[in-house]
C-alpha positions as CSV (number, residue, x, y, z in Angstrom):
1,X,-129.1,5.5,2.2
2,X,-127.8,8.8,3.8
3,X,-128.4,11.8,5.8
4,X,-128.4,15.3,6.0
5,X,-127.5,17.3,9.2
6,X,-128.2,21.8,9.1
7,X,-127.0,23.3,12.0
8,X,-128.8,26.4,12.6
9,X,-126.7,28.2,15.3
10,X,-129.4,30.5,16.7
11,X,-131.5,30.2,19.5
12,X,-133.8,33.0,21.5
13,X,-131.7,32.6,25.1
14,X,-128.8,30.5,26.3
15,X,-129.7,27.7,28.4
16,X,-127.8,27.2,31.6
17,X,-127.0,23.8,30.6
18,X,-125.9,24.2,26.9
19,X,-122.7,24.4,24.9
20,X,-123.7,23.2,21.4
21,X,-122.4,26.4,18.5
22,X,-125.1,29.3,18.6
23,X,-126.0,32.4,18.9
24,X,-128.1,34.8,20.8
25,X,-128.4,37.4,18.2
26,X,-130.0,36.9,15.3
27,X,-129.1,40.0,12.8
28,X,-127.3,37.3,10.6
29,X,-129.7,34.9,10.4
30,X,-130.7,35.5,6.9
31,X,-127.2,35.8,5.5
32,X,-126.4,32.4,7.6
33,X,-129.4,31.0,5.7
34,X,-128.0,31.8,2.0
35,X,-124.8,30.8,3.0
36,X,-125.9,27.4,4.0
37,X,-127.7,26.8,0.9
38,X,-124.4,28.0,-0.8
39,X,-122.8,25.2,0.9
40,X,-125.6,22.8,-0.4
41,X,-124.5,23.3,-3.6
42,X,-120.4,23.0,-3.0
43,X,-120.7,19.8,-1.2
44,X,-123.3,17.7,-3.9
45,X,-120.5,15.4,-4.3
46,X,-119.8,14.5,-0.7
47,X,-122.9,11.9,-0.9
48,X,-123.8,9.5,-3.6
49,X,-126.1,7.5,-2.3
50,X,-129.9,8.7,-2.2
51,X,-131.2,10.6,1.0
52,X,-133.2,9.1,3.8
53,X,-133.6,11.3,6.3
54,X,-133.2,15.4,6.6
55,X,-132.4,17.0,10.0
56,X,-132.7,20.9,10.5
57,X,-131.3,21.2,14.4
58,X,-129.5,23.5,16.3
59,X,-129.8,26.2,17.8
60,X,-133.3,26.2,17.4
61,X,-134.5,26.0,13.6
62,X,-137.7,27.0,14.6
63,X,-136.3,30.4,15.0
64,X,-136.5,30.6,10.8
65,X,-139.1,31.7,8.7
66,X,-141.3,28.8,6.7
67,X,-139.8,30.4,3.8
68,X,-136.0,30.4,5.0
69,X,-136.9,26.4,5.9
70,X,-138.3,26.0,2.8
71,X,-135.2,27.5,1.0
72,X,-132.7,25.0,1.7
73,X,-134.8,22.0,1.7
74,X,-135.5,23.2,-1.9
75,X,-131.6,23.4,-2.3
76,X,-131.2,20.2,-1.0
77,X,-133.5,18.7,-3.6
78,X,-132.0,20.1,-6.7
79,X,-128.7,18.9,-5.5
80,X,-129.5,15.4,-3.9
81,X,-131.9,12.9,-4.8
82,X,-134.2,12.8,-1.9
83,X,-136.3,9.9,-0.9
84,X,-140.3,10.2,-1.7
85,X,-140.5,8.5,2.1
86,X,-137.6,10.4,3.3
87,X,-137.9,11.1,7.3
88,X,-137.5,15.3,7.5
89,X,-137.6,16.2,11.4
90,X,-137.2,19.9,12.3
91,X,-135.9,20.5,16.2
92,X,-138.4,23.0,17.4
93,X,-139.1,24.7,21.0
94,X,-142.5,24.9,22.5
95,X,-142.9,28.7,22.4
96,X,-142.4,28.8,18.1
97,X,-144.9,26.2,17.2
98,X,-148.2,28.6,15.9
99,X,-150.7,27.2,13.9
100,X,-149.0,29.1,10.7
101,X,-146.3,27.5,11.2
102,X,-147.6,24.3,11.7
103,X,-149.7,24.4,8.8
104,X,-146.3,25.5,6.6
105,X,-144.2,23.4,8.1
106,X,-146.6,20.3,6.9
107,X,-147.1,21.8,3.4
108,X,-143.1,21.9,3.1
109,X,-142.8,18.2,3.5
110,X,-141.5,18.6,7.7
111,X,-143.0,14.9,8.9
112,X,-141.5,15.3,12.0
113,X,-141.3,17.6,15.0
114,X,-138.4,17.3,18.0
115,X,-139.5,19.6,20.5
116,X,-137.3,20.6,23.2
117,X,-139.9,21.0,26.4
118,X,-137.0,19.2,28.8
119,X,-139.5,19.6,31.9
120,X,-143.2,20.3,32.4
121,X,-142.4,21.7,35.7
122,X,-142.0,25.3,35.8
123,X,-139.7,25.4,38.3
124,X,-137.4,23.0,36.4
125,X,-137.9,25.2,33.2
126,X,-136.5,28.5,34.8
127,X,-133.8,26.6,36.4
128,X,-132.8,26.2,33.0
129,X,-133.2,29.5,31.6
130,X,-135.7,28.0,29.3
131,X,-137.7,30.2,26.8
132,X,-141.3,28.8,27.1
133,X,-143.7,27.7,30.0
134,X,-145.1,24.1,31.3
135,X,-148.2,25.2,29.7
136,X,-146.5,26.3,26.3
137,X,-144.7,22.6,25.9
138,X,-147.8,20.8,26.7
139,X,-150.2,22.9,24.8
140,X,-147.5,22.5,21.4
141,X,-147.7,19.1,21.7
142,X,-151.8,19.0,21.4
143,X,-151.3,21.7,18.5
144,X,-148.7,19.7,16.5
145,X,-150.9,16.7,16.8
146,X,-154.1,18.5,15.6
147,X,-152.1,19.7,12.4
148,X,-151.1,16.4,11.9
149,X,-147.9,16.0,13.4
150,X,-147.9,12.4,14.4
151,X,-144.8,11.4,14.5
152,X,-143.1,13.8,17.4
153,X,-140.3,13.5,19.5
154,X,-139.8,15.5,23.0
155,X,-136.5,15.9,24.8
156,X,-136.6,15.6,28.8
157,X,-133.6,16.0,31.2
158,X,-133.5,14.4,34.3
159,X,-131.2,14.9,37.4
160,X,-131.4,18.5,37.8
161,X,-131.1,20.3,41.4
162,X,-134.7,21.0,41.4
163,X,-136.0,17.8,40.2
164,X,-137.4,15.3,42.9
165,X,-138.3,11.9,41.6
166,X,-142.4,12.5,41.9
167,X,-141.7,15.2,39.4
168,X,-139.7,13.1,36.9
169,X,-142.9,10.6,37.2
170,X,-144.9,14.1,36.5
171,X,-142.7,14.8,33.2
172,X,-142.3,10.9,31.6
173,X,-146.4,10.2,32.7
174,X,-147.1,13.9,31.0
175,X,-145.6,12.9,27.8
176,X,-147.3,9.5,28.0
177,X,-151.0,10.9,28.8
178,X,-150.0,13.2,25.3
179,X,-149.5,10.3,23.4
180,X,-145.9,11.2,22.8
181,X,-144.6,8.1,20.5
182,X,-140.6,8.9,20.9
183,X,-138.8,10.4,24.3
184,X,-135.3,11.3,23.9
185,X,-134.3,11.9,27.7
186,X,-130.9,12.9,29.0
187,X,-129.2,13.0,32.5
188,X,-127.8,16.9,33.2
189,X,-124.4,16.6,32.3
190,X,-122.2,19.6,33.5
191,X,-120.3,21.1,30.1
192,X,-117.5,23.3,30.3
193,X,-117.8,26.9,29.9
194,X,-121.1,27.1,30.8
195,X,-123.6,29.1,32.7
196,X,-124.4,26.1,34.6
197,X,-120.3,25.1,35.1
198,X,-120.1,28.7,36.3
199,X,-122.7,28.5,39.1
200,X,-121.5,25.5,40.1
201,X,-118.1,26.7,40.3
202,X,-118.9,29.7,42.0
203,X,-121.0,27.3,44.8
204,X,-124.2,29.3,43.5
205,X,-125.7,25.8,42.8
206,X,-124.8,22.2,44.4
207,X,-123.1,19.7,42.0
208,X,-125.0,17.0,40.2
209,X,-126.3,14.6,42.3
210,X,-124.8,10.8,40.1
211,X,-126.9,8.8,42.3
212,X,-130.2,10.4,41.7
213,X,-129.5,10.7,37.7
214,X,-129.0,6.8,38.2
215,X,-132.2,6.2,40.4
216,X,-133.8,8.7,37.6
217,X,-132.9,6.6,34.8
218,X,-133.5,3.1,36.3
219,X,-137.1,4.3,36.9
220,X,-137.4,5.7,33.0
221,X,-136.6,2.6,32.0
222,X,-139.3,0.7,34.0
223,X,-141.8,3.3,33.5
224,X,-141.5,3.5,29.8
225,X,-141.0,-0.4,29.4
226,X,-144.8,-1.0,30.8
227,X,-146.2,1.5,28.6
228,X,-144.5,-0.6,25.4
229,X,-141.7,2.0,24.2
230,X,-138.9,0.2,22.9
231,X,-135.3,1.1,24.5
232,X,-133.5,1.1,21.4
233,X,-131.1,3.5,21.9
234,X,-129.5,4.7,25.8
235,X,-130.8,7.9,25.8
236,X,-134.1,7.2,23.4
237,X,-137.7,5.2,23.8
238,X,-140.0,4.8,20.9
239,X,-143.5,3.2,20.1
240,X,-143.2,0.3,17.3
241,X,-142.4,1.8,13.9
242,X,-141.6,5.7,15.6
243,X,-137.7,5.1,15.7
244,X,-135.9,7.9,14.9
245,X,-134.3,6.8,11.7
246,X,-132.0,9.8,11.4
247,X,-130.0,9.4,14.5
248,X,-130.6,5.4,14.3
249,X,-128.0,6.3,10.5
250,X,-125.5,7.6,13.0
251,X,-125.3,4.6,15.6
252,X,-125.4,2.4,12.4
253,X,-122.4,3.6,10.9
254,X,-124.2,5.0,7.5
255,X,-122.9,8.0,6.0
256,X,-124.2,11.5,6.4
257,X,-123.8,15.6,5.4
258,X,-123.4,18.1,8.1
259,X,-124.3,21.8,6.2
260,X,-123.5,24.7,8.8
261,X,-121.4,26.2,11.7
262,X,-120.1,23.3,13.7
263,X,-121.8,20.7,11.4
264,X,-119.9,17.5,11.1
265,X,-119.7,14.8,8.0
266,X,-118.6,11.2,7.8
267,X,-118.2,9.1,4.7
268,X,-117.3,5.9,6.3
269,X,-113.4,6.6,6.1
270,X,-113.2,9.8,7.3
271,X,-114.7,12.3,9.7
272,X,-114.9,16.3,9.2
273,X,-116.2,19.4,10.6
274,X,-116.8,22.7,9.4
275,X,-115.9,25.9,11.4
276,X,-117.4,27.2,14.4
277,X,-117.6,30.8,14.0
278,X,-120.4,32.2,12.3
279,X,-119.0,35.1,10.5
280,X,-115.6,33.1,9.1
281,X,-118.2,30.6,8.0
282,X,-120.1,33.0,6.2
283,X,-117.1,34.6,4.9
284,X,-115.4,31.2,3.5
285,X,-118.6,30.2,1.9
286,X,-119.0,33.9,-0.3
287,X,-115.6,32.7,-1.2
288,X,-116.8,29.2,-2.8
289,X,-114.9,27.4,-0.2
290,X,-116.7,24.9,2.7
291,X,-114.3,25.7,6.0
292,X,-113.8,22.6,7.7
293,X,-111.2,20.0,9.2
294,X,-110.6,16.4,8.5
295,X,-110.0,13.8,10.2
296,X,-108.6,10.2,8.5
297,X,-110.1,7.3,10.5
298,X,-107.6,4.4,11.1
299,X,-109.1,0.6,11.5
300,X,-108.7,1.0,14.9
301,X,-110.3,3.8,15.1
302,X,-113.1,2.8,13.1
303,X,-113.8,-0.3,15.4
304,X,-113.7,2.2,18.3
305,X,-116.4,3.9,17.1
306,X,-118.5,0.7,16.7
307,X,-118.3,-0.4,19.9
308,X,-119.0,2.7,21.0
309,X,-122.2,3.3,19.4
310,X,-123.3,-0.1,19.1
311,X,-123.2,-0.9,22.2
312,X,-125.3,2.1,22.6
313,X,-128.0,0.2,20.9
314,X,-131.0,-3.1,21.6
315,X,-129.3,-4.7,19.0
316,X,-126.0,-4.7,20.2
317,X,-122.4,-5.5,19.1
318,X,-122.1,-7.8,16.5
319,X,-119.3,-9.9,16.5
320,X,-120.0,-11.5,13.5
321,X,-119.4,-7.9,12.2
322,X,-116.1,-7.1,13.8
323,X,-114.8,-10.5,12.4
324,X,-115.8,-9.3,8.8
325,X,-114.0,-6.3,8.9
326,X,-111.3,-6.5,11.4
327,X,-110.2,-10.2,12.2
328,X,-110.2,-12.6,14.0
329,X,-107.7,-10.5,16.9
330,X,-109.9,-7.9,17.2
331,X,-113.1,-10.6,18.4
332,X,-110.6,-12.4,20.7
333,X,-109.2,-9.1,22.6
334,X,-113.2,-7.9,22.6
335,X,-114.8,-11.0,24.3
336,X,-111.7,-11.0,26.6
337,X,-112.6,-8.0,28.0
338,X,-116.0,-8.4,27.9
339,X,-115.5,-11.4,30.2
340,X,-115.8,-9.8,33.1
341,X,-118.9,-7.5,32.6
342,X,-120.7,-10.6,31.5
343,X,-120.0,-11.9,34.7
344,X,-121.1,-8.6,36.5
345,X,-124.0,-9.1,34.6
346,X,-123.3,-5.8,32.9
347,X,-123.7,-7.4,29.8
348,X,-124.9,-10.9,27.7
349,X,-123.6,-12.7,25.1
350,X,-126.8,-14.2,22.8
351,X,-126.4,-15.0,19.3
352,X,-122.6,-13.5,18.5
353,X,-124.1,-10.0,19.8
354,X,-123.1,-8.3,23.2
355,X,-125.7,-6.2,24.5
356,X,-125.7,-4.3,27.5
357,X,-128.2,-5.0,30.5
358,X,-130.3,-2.2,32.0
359,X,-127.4,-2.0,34.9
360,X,-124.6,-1.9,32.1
361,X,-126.2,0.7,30.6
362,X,-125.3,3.1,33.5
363,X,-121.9,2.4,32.9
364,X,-121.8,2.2,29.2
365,X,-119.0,4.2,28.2
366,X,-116.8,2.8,30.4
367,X,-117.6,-0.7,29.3
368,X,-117.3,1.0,25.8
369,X,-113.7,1.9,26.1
370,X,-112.6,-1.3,27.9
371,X,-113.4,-3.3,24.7
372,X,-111.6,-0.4,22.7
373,X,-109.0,-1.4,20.3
């Protein structure tokens, strides 16, 4: 089974926060849109197994018409053979969803909504330089539900300067009172170049605080825990049966399509990424050719990235796995290293998987690149 990523690299203001590929102007959209479907049909014969799961994110898809949505899932279609149960999620923000939209969204075949509230505090929200309200992003999660969106997603930061811990409670008991079945929930994490990097820079704003994303997260963890969501992933928590199995196919190794600006593409062997400039995308594509780079993935490499994302996961490393496909070596230098974390009690050692524990999972990557390769 596969996957199939569209970047749509428009959204209605820049977050403070943000430095995924978009833009703020929106003149181009419908030209982006029949380029994109253009590149549908010039990259049919990147996958060739059938397609589980279709993921329009961003930018902020919601943006589009139902009609421009529509468009290239139709594309998709006639060029891939797409699952009857396939998992279609379409990244949203609280101040597009409209009963119209709703209602076309569901007709399309969308089966799932990942709606970017990030806070229910307004003060939070403006920090941000978010688009919509506390109100909007809990009165679009009543109105998905009532059109028969059961299977939604929200995204919450925690950590930010104007977060205290009572209001983090607020945002994860919020979403829990809403009957919310997956959180995907991220610590603020200062990028480069942006608004946010600027501020801080500048001493407009304090720097992130580690210690109270830490205290943030160890609390998410035991809140969410007794309410029976399942930590399957670091950042993500879902009710049995509400995994999301797109992003599950990208911590599982499984091939997938990026279509887009900035979209990226991995067939097992090989990772690439198409341009991030909307109008040289545009451009290439009226020529028939998909802009993009390549990267060849060595063994070592590839192990790299399995420990990397399996360790991400509940099920954990295999080692069983790593013996399979890259020897007997590459398990004894792993569970050297790991050695000492399981002695830190960072991480445990059951049935030939490592797994990290809920301390080891504040310190993941690091642990990550000591069993590197």
């Amino acid at each position: 089974m596969a996957g199939i990523y569209i970047h749509i690299p428009f959204c209605r203001k820049a977050c403070h926060y943000c430095n995924f590929h978009f833009s703020t102007t929106h003149s181009l959209l419908p030209q982006m849109i029949d380029a994109i479907v253009t590149e549908v049909a010039l990259q049919k014969k990147y996958l060739q197994e059938n397609i589980d799961t279709i993921y329009f994110g961003g930018g902020t898809p919601s943006l589009c018409t139902a009609a421009q949505i529509d468009c290239i899932l139709q594309a998709i279609k006639a060029s891939f053979l797409v699952n009857n149960d396939a998992e279609i999620t379409l990244e949203s923000n609280p101040d597009d969803i409209t009963e119209e939209r709703l209602l076309a969204w569901r007709q399309m075949g969308i089966n799932r909504l990942s709606i970017g509230v990030q806070s229910f505090v307004e003060d939070d929200l403006r920090w941000m330089n978010r688009a919509h309200s506390a109100t909007q992003a809990t009165n679009c999660i009543k109105l998905a539900q009532q059109y028969g969106f059961n299977n939604v997603t929200i995204d919450l930061i925690y950590g930010t300067p104007t977060l205290t811990d009572a209001q983090w409670q607020q945002n994860v008991q919020t979403a829990i009172n809403l009957g919310v079945t997956h959180l995907s929930c991220y610590a603020l994490t200062v990028e480069p170049k942006t608004a946010l990097d600027k501020m801080i820079r500048l001493e407009k704003i304090g720097s992130v605080d580690a210690d109270k994303q830490a205290r943030h997260f160890e609390l998410l963890m035991q809140w969410l825990q007794t309410e029976g969501f399942e930590h399957y992933e670091i950042s993500n928590f879902a009710k049995p049966g509400h995994r999301s199995r797109h992003n599950s196919s990208y911590w599982q190794g499984k091939t997938y399509l990026g279509l887009g600006p900035s979209a990226h593409s991995f067939n097992g062997n090989s990772r690439q990424w198409n341009i991030a400039n909307n109008a040289l995308y545009m451009a290439s594509i009226a020529q028939q050719i998909v802009p993009f780079e390549i990267e060849q993935l060595t063994p070592t490499q590839q192990l790299n990235e399995y420990i990397m994302t399996s360790l991400r996961t509940i099920e954990g490393l295999s080692i069983q796995k790593v013996q399979q496909f890259w020897g007997d070596k590459a398990v004894a230098a792993i569970m050297q290293e790991a050695q000492l974390h399981l002695h830190d009690n960072h991480m445990v050692y059951c049935n030939q998987y490592l797994r990290l524990t809920n301390i080891g999972k504040l310190l993941a990557d690091g642990i990550a690149a000591d069993l590197f390769g």
